[in-house]
N, C-alpha and C positions, 0 to 999 in steps of 0.2 A: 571583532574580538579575536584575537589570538587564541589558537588552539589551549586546551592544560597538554604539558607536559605527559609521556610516559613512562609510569613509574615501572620497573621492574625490582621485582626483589627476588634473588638468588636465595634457588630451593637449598636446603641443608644437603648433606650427604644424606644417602638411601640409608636407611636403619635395615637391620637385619630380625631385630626383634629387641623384645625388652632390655637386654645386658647392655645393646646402642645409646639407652637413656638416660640421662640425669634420673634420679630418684625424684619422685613428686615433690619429696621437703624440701629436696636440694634448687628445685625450679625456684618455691615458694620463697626461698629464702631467695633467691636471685633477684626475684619481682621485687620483692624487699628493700635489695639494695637501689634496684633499680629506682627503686621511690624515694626514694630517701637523697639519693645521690645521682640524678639524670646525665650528668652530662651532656652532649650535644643530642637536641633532643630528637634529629631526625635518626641519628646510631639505636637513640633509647628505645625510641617506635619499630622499628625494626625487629631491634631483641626483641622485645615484648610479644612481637607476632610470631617470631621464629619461638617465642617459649609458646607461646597458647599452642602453634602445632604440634607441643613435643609434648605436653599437656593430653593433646588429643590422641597422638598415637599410643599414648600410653592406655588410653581405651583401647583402641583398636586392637593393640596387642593382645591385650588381657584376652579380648573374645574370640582370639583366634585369628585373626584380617591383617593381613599386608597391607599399613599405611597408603593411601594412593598418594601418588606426584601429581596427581593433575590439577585442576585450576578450577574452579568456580565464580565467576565475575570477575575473575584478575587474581583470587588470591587463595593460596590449596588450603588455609585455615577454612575457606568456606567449604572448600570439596572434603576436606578431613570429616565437619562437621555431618554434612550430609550422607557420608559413608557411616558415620559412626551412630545414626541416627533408624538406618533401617533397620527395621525389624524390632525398635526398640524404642515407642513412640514418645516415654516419658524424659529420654534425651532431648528432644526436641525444647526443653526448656532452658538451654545453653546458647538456643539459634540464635536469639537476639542478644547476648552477651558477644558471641562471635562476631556478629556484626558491629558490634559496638564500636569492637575494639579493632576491624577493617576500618569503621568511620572514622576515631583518633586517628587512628595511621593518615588518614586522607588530608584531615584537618592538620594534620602536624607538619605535612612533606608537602602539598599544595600551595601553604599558607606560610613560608617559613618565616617572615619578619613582622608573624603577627604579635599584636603584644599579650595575646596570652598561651600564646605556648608554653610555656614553663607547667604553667594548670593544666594544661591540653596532655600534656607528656605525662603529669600525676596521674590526670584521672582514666588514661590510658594504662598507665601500673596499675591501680586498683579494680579496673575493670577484668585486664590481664589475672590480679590474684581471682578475683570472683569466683571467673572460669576455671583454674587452678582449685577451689576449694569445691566447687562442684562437684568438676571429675571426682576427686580425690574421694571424697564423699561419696558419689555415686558407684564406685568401685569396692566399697568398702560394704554398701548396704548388699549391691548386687553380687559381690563376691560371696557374702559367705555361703550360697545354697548354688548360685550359677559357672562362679569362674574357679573356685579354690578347688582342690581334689582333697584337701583334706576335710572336707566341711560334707564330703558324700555320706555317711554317715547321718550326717544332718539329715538329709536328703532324703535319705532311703529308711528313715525309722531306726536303723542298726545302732546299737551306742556301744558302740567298740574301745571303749576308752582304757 
């Protein structure tokens, strides 16, 4: 049996911090389009994983952490994941969403003349938004007392309004 193929996928450019990032909407609507409109769907699978990291660092950011470049089983969505997961156990509900959407990717670019990739690449967007409305979500409960400095007030009793 002949080896699989390997796959490499080229990291994005180093982000500096949040101003580096599409806006969460702006991903969400990308995944959007991307559903909607696939194109070739190993390009599609790609994007999708390159948005879920940009998804993720935008955690990262938020708490303060320099995105890491490195690699977990092949692919830095998993190492983003697990960076963005310590210290913060109820992340860890994103892990198999992450992985999901490693798996699409695998199913998509392994398998290319299967005949359901067209589905394979959908349910790859939808998994993709999932993750997208997670974060988004989970930034938004855990911001108002942990990551916002306007919300200290909250924080500390004071109602300085």
């Amino acid at each position: 049996m002949p080896a699989s193929p390997t796959l490499t996928i080229p990291a994005p450019p180093p982000r500096h911090g949040p101003s580096d990032l599409r806006s969460l909407a702006d991903i969400e609507a990308r995944i959007d389009e991307l559903a909607e409109r696939p194109g070739d769907p190993g390009a599609t699978v790609r994007e999708l994983l390159a948005l879920g990291e940009e998804v993720l660092e935008h955690w990262l950011f938020a708490r303060g952490e320099t995105p890491t470049r490195e690699e977990r089983e092949g692919f830095r969505l998993l190492a983003l994941h697990r960076q963005g997961a310590k210290g913060e156990p109820s992340f860890n509900a994103c892990r198999e969403t992450c992985r999901e959407l490693v798996y699409h990717h695998n199913l998509i670019m392994l398998e290319p003349s299967h005949p359901d990739r067209a589905k394979r690449t959908k349910l790859a967007a939808m998994i993709a938004k999932h993750l997208c409305l997670f974060v988004s979500g989970k930034m938004q409960v855990a911001g108002l007392g942990e990551f916002c400095c306007a919300a200290k007030p909250l924080r500390s009793g004071d109602d300085q309004r």
